[in-house]
N, C-alpha and C positions, 0 to 999 in steps of 0.2 A: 472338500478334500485338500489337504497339504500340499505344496507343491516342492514340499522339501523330501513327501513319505510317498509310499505308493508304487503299484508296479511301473508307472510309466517311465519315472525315473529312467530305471534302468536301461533305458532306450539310448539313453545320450552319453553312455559309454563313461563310467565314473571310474574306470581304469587306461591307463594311457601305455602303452608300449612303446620300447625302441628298441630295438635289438633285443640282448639280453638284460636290459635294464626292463620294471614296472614301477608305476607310480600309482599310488591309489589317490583318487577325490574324493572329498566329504562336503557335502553341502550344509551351509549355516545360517540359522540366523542368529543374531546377538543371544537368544535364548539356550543356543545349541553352542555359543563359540564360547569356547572355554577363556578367563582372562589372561593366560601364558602366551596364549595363541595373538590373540590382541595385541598385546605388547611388543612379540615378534613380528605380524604384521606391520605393524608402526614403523619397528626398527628396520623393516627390511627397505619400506618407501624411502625412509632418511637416506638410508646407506646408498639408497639404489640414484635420489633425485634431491638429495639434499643442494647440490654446490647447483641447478639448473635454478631451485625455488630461490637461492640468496641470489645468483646473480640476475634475474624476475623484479626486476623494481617494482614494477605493480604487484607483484604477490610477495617475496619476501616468505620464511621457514617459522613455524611455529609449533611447539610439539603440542600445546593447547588446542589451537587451531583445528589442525593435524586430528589428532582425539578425538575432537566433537563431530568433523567430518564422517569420520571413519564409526560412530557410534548414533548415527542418526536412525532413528526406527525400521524404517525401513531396508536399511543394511542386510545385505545377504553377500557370503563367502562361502565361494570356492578355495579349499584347502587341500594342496598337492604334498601329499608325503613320498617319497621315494622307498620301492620297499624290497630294503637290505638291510639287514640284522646286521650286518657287517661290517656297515657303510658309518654308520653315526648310531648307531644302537635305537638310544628311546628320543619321540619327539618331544619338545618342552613341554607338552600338557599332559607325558604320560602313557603316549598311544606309540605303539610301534612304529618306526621307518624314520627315514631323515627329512625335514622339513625342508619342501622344495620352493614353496612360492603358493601364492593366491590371485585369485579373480575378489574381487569388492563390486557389486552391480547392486542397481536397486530398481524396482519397475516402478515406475514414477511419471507425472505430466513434465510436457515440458512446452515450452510456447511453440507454438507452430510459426513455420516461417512460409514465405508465400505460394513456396516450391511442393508445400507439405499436402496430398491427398489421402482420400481414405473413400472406401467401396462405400454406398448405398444398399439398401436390402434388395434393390432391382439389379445389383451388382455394377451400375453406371460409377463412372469417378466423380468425385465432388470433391470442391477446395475445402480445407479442414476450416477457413475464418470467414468460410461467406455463406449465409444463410444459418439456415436452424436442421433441428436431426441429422449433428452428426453424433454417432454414437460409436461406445467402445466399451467392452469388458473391464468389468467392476477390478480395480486393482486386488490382488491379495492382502488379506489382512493379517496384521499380526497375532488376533487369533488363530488361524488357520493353522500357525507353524505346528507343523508333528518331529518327528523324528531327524535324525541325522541321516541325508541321503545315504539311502544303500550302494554298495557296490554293484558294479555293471557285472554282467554275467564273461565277457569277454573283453579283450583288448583293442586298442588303435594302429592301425596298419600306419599311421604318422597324418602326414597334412592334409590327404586328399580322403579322407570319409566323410560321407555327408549324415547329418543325421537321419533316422528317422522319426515322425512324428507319430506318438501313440494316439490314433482318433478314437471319440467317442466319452470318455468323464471328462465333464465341466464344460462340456461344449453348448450347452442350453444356461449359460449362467447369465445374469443379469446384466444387463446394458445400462448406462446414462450417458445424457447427453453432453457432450464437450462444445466448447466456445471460445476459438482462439487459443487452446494447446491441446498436443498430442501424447497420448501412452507409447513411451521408449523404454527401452531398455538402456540403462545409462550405467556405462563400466565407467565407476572411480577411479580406481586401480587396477593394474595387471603387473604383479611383478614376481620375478623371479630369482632364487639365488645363483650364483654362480655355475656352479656343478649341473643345472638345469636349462641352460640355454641354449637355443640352435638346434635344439633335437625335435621341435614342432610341438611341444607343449603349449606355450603361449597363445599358439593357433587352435587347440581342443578347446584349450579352457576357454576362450571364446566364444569356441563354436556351440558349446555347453551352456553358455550364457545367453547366447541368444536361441538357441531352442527352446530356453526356457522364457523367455521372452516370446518369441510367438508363438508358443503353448499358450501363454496368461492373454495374448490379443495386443501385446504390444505391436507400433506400428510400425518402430523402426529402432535401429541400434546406431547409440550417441555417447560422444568420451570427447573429452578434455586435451589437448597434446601440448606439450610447447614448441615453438616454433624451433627452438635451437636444434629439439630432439628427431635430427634427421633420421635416423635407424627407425625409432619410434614411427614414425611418419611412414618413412615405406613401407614398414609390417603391416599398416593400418589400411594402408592405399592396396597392397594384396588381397586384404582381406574385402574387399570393395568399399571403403570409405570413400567418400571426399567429404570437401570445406561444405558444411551443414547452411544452411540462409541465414540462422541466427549468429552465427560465427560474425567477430568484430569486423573481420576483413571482407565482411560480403553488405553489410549495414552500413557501418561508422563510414565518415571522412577522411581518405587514405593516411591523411596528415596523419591523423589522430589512431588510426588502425594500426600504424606502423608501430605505435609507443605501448600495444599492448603484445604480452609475452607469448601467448597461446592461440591456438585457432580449435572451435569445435569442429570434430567430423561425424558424419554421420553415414548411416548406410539403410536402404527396406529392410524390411524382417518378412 
């Protein structure tokens, strides 16, 4: 089953409210994201984190770069239209409402760090790099993609909805074993346009991303930040992140940690 198509979907609320405003989401995968969409995407990072990546000595702006990031198989996007006919008419790919912003995540390995467990089938904990049979839920494949997430049947009261989880499809799905990394959900991007800020979007689309992350058996939810980006930080720190074990500043040589831009956080799923 798709995890793009499906009744479950509709559980994690692919419409957002605030007041009298709605926003509609549409789930993607490169297969489903139209190339306007892409493009705006792209433009919106720049706009949004361009002058954090030039002044980043270690990372530095590239729209190359930038591209191929944003375009790796595994890519999946959340795409927030705002929906007023009034407001900006048609969005760049075509589709009614005003483009508000996107989630970019991918469910993916990622190294485990020493702090990282995961349940046994006796339900006991076990460190994810010590020993054998630790096991986790086959990631989804790029065959699997179906359709463009459907819309939720209702709206988000704002920050504090939890989700719920549709049990019962794909819960019997195949396992292998892992050895020294762990299945995350890893948010690339989270950004937003203007006209869409402070009104607890950023926090659905989140929240929407890691539902769908421990739907698929991912173990925990992990993003990128820069250190400069205080605001960034404390939205992340609400949402229950902290500094992840792999993160430079929890490993490296403080010397040497202090000279890099970003820190990972992470958070359970």
């Amino acid at each position: 089953m798709s995890y793009e198509s499906g009744g479950w979907v509709k559980a994690y609320k692919l419409v957002f409210t605030e007041r009298s405003r709605t926003f509609d989401i549409s789930l993607h995968s490169l297969k489903t994201l139209d190339p306007t969409l892409l493009d705006w995407a792209l433009g919106l990072v720049k706009k949004n984190l361009h002058d954090q990546y030039v002044a980043a000595k270690d990372t530095g702006w590239s729209d190359t770069d930038k591209r191929r990031e944003m375009t790796e198989p595994p890519a999946r996007y959340l795409v927030v239209r705002e929906r007023d006919a009034a407001a900006a008419g048609i969005g760049q790919d075509g589709n009614g409402g005003r483009l508000a912003g996107f989630c970019y995540f991918q469910l993916t390995l990622e190294d485990a760090s020493d702090d990282d467990v995961v349940e046994d089938g006796s339900g006991s904990v076990e460190d994810v790099d010590g020993g054998e049979g630790k096991r986790r839920k086959q990631l989804p494949s790029e065959d699997q993609d179906g359709k463009n997430g459907q819309e939720g049947d209702g709206g988000s009261d704002g920050e504090g909805d939890d989700e719920e989880e549709n049990e019962g499809e794909g819960d019997d799905e195949d396992y292998e074993d892992v050895n020294d990394q762990i299945a995350v959900m890893y948010c690339y991007e989270l950004q937003l346009e203007p006209h869409a800020r402070s009104i607890g979007l950023g926090t659905h689309l989140m929240r929407i991303a890691e539902a769908i992350g421990k739907r698929w058996g991912m173990r925990k939810g992990i993003l990128t930040v820069f250190k400069c980006n205080v605001a960034a930080i404390g939205f992340y720190r609400k949402m229950g992140y902290d500094v992840d074990g792999i993160s430079p500043s929890k490993h490296l040589p403080p010397r040497r940690a202090q000279r890099i831009s970003y820190e990972i956080l992470s958070k359970r799923l």
